[in-house]
N, C-alpha and C positions, 0 to 999 in steps of 0.2 A: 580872434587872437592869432591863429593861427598864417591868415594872409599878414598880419602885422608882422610877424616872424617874420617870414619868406621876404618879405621886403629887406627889412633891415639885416638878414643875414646875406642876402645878394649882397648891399653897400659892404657889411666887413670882411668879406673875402675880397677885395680888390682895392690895393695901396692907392691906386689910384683914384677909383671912386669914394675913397677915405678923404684924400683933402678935397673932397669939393661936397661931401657928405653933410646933411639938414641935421643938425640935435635930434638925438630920440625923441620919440615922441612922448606923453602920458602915455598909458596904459588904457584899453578903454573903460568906460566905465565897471563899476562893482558889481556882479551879476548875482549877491547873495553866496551861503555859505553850499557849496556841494555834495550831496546827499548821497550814498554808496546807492551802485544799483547791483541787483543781481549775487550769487553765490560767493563770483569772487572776491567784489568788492565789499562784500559785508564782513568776507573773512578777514581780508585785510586791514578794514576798519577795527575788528573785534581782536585782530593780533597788534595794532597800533595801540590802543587802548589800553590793551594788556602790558606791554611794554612800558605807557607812560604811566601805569600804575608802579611797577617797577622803577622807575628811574624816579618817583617822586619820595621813594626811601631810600634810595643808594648815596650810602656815605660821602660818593664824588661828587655831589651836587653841593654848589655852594648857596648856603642856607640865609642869605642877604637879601631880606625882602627894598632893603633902600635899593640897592644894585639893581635888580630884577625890575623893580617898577623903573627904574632910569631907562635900562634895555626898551620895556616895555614902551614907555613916552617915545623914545626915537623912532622906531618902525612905526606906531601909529601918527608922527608928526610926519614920515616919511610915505608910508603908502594910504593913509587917509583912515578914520577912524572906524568908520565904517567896514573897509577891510580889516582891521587887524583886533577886532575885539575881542574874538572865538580864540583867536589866537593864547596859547600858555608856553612861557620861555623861562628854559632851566638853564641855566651858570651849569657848566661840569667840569670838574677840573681835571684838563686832561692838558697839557704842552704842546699841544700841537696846533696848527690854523687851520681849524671846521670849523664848520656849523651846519646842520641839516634842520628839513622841516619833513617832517611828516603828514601823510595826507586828513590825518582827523587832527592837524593844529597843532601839535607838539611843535615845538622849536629847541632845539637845543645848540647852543652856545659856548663852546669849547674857549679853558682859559688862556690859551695858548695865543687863539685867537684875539683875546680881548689886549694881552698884551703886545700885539704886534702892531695894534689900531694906534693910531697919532692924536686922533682927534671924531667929532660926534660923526663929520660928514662922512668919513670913510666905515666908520662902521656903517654909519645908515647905509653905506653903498652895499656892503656884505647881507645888511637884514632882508634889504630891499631884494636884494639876487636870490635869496632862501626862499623867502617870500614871492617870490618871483615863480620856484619851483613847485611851491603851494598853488598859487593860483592856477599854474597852466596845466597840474596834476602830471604832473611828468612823473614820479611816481609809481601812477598807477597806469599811465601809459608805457612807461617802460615794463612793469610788468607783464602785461601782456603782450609786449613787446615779445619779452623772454618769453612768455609762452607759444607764441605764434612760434620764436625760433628754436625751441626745443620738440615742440613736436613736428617740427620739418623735418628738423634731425633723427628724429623717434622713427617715422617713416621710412627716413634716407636709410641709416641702419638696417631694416628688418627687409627692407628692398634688397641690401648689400648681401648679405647671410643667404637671402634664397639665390643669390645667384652671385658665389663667393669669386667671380672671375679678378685676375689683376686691373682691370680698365674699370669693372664696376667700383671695386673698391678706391679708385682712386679719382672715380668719379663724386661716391661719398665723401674724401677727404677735401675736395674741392668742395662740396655742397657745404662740408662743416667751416672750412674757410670763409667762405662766402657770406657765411649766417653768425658767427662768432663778427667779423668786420661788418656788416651790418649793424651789428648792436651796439656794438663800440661807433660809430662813427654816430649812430642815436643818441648816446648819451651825448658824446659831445656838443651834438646841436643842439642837444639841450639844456647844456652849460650856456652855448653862445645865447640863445631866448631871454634864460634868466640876467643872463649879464644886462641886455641891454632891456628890460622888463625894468630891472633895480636902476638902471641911470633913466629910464623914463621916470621912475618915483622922484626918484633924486632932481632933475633937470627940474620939476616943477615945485621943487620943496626950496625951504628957505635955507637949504644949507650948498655948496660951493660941492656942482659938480663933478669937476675938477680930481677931486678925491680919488673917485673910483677908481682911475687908472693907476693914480701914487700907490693902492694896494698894491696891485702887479709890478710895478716899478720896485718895490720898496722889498718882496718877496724876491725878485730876481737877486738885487744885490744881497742881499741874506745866504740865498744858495750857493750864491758866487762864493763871498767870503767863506761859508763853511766846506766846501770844495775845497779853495786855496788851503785853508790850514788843515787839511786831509791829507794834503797832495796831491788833490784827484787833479783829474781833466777839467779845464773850465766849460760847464756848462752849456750847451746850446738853448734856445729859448724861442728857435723859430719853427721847429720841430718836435712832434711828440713819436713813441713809439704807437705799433699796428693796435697795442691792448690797451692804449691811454682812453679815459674817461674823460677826461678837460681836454680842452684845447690848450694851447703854449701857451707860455705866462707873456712872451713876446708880444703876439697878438693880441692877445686881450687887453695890456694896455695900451696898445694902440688903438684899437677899435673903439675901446672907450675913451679914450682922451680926442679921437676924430670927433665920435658922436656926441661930446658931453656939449653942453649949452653955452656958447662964446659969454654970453651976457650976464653968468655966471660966475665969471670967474674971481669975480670982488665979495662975491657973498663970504658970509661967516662960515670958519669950519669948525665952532663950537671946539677948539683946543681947550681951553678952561674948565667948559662945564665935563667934557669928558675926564682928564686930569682931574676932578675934584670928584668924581663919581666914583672912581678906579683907585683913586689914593691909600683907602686902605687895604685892598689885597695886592697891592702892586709890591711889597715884598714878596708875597708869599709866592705870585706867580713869575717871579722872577727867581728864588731858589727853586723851584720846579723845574726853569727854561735849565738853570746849572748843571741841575743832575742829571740834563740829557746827556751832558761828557758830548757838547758840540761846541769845543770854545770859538771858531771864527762865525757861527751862526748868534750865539750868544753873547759876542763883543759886538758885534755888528747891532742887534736891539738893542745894548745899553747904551751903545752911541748916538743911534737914532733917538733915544727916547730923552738924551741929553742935549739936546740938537736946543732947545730953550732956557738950559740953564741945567748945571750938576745939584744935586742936593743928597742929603746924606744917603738916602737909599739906594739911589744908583752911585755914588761914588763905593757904599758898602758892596752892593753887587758884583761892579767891576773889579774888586780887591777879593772877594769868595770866589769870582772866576781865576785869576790868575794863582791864587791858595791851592784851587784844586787841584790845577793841573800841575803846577809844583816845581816846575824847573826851577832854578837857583836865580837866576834873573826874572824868572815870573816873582818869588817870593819879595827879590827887594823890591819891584813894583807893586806887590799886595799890602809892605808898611806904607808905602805911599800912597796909597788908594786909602787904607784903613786911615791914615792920619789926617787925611782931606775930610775922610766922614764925621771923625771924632772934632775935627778944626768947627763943621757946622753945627755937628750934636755933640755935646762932652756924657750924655747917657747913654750913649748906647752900649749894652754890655756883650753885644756879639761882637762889635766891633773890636772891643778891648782885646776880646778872645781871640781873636783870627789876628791881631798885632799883634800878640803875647806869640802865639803857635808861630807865625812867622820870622818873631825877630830870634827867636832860639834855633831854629831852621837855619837863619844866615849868620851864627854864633853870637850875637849877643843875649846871652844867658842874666844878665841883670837885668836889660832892658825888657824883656821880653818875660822876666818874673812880674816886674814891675806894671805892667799891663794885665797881667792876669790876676793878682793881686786885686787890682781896681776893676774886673770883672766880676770875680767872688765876692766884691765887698755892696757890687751895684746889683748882684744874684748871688745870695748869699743858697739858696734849695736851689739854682741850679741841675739838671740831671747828674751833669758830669763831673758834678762839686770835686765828688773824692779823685778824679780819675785829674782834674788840674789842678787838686793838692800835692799830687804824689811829684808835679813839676816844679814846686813853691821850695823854698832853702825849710829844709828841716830848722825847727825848734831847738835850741840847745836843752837838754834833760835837765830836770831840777836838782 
């Protein structure tokens, strides 16, 4: 595993030896499920365990055995079934794009993530790279990793102390330099492994290698947009800071789109069966992405994800993003958002809600009763019944 690494991370450090770079390869064969040895690894095993006993009662895990076994089919059609049986993957619904494995087979699957995915093949890219971090135990080599590097520093320390001179100590600060950039430059290679670990599953699977890279492509424009509507700095992407854990998003989708499989590129990227697997928490994880309050990261996924056709849920989306943030010309674009959704669904009564709340925002007071109206009447228990009564024209007294 290890000379396979080396190999193919020479090829992605060098632009050049990138366009003339072979497809990853598979992976070598299955070597069986890895068995903890010794004090540490049994603790770690027993603190992993412990954990996925914990997360298999926390209310953020989404409770969707269709979903879960969907996940489940992809990574075992992606890294062979063999590998991935031991394997248990939990939905958690959190906004952001992760996903980790842990080394006794936990996976868990951030919904953040699921909605940033286009289609099966790019998740497969994501399972596979997790997966990727499972097999090669990185893990628990990083562990000891940090251990080898903390007790340098334990030494370096108690060295420093008995002989508190200025050059000694700044000989420590150097040693702690050194060993802190050590581990950090560890993780990252072994982000690059898994990366290209997951396009080895992928390059020999039936779905369109190709993907992997559109993650990274897809996540830069994301950042960029939510920058721009910040104000910030436009982003760099060829560069990480001294304490980064990943490599640049730059790189990676280069590296993988060099190495993915030319003969590839016609295969299926499962868009349908993902979009039919995900249909019905994709509201919910789309008002999740809202209340991060990142509107140019959050217009940027409802775009993308309309990139095949608008339909009620993302046309309702993109009209709750422009509602919340509220400017006067965001609200007259949220009746027109809300009215495109109500144009393909005449039921939806959040919809009604959020063109009632709007159109009395941009002063129409009739129009904007008149929708709320037909919200109470299509949610009559409602939570907020009484609270969009009190904006309804009073009753005249008998």
């Amino acid at each position: 595993m290890l000379k396979y690494t080396l190999s193919f991370l020479a090829i992605a450090s060098s632009c050049a030896s990138l366009a003339a770079a072979k497809p990853a390869p598979m992976p070598p064969p299955y070597a069986g499920i890895y068995q903890p040895k010794g004090v540490d690894e049994l603790g770690m095993w027993r603190e992993d365990d412990e954990g996925e006993r914990r997360l298999a009662i926390s209310p953020l895990v989404v409770r969707d055995e269709k979903l879960t076994k969907y996940l489940k089919a992809v990574l075992c059609s992606t890294v062979g079934a063999d590998r991935c049986n031991a394997t248990r993957i939990y939905v958690v619904r959190e906004p952001t794009f992760n996903a980790t494995m842990s080394p006794n087979g936990t996976m868990r699957v951030f919904s953040g993530l699921l909605l940033r995915m286009r289609n099966e093949a790019e998740l497969a890219a994501i399972l596979g790279h997790e997966f990727g971090h499972f097999e090669s135990r990185h893990s628990l080599s990083r562990f000891q990793a940090m251990r080898r590097g903390t007790d340098t520093l334990a030494w370096g320390a108690l060295l420093a102390s008995m002989a508190p001179s200025y050059d000694t100590r700044r000989t420590y600060e150097n040693l702690e330099i050194s060993v802190y950039g050590s581990l950090f430059r560890y993780s990252r290679d072994n982000e690059r492994e898994a990366d290209l670990l997951g396009l080895g599953y992928l390059n020999k699977s039936s779905l369109r290698p190709q993907a992997a890279s559109e993650v990274w492509q897809n996540l830069i424009g994301e950042i960029e947009a939510s920058a721009i509507s910040r104000g910030l700095k436009k982003p760099r992407f060829d560069t990480v800071a001294f304490t980064a854990s990943h490599p640049p998003e730059g790189e990676r989708a280069g590296y993988l789109a060099a190495l993915a499989e030319p003969t590839g590129a016609d295969r299926d990227d499962g868009a349908l069966r993902y979009k039919e697997a995900l249909s019905a928490w994709l509201p919910v994880f789309l008002e999740d992405q809202i209340k991060l309050n990142d509107f140019g990261g959050s217009e940027y996924i409802i775009m993308k994800l309309a990139e095949n056709g608008w339909n009620p849920t993302l046309w309702f989306a993109r009209a709750e993003l422009y509602r919340t943030r509220g400017h006067q010309r965001d609200l007259v674009n949220a009746v027109q958002f809300y009215s495109n959704a109500l144009a393909l669904d005449g039921n939806m009564p959040a919809a009604y809600r959020g063109l009632g709340l709007s159109l009395i925002k941009t002063g129409d007071q009739s129009g904007g009763q008149a929708a709320l109206t037909k919200y109470l009447t299509l949610k009559p228990n409602a939570d907020d019944a009484k609270m969009i009564t009190l904006l309804l024209p009073k009753e005249p007294a008998q």
